[in-house]
C-alpha positions in Angstrom: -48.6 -211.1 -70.0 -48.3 -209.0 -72.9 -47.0 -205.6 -72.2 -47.6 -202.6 -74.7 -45.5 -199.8 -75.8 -43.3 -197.6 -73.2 -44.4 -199.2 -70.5 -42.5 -198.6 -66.9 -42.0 -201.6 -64.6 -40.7 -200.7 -61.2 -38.2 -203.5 -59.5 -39.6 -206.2 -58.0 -43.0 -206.2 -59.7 -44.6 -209.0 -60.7 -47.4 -209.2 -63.3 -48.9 -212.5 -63.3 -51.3 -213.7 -65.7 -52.3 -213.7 -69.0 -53.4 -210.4 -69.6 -52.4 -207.4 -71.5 -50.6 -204.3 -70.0 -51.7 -201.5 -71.9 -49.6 -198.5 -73.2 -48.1 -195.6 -71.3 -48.5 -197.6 -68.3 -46.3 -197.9 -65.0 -46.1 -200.4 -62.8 -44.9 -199.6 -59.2 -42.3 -201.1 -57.9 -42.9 -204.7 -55.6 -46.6 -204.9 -57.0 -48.4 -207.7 -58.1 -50.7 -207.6 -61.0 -53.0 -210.0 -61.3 -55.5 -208.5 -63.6 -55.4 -206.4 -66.9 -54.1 -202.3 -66.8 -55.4 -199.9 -69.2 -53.3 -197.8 -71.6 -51.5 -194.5 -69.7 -52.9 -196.4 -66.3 -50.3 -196.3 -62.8 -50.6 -199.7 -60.5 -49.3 -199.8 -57.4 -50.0 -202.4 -54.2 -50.3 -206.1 -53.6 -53.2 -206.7 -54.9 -52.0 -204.0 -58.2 -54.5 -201.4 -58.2 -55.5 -198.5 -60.7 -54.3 -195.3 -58.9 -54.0 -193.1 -61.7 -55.7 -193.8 -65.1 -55.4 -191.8 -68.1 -53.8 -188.1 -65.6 -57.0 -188.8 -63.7 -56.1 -189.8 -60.3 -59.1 -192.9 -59.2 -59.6 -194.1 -55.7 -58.9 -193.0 -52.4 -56.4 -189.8 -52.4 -55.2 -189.7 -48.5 -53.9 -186.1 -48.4 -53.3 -186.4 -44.6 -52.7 -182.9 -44.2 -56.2 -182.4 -45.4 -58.5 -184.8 -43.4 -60.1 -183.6 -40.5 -59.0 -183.6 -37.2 -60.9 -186.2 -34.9 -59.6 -184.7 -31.9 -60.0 -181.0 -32.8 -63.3 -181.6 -33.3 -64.0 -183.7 -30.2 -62.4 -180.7 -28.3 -64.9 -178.4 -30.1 -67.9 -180.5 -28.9 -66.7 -180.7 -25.8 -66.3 -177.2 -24.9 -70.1 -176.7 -26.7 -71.5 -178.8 -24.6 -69.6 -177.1 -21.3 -71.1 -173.3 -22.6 -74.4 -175.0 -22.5 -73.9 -176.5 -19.2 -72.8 -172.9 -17.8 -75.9 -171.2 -19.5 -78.0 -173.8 -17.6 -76.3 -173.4 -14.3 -76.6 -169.7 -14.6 -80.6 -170.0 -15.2 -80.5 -172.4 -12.6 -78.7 -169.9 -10.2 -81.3 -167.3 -11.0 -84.5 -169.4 -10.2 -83.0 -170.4 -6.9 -82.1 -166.8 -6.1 -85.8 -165.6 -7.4 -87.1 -168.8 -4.9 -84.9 -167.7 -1.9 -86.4 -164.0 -2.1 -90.5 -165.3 -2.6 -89.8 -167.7 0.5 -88.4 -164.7 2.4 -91.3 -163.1 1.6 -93.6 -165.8 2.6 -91.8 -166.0 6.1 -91.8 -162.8 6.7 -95.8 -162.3 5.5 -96.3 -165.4 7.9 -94.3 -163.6 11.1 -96.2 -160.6 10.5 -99.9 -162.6 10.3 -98.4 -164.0 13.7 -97.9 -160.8 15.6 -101.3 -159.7 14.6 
């Protein structure tokens, strides 16, 4: 490989191949780099890969803190879907009460019809 000027080779790395490392770069330590970095570029990984090209960071940036919660939001749809279900029970409560009073009414219309 031909490195360039000031460039930063963590222990361990390996650059294989016969490409050019450009300037400014760093290479993180234990990588392998098997394919050609551009000037002011950061490599890290087996398989080396860009991470920071240029002060412009470039691929996935897994701020943990940050991604969303898979269970918080499972929780979330859970308790959705359980104020729906109470909504629908209460509905459901009301028709049958409505129902109980218009058959009591029926029976007692038919007792009446019967004395008569």
């Amino acid at each position: 490989p031909t490195l360039g000027n000031n460039v930063i080779i963590g222990s361990g790395a390996k650059i294989l191949g016969p490409f050019k490392v450009g300037d400014d770069s760093k290479i993180g330590s234990n990588s392998v780099v098997v394919k050609e970095v551009p000037p002011t570029a950061t490599v890290v990984g087996i398989p080396g890969r860009v991470v920071i090209s240029g002060e412009k960071r470039v691929g996935v940036d897994l701020q943990h803190g940050k991604l969303p919660d898979p269970v918080a939001k499972a929780v979330s749809c859970v308790f959705d879907q359980l104020h729906r279900l109470e909504d629908r029970v209460e509905k459901l409560q009301a028709e049958q009460q409505q129902l109980q009073t218009e058959l009591a009414h029926y029976r007692k219309s038919e007792l009446e019809e019967e004395k008569v």
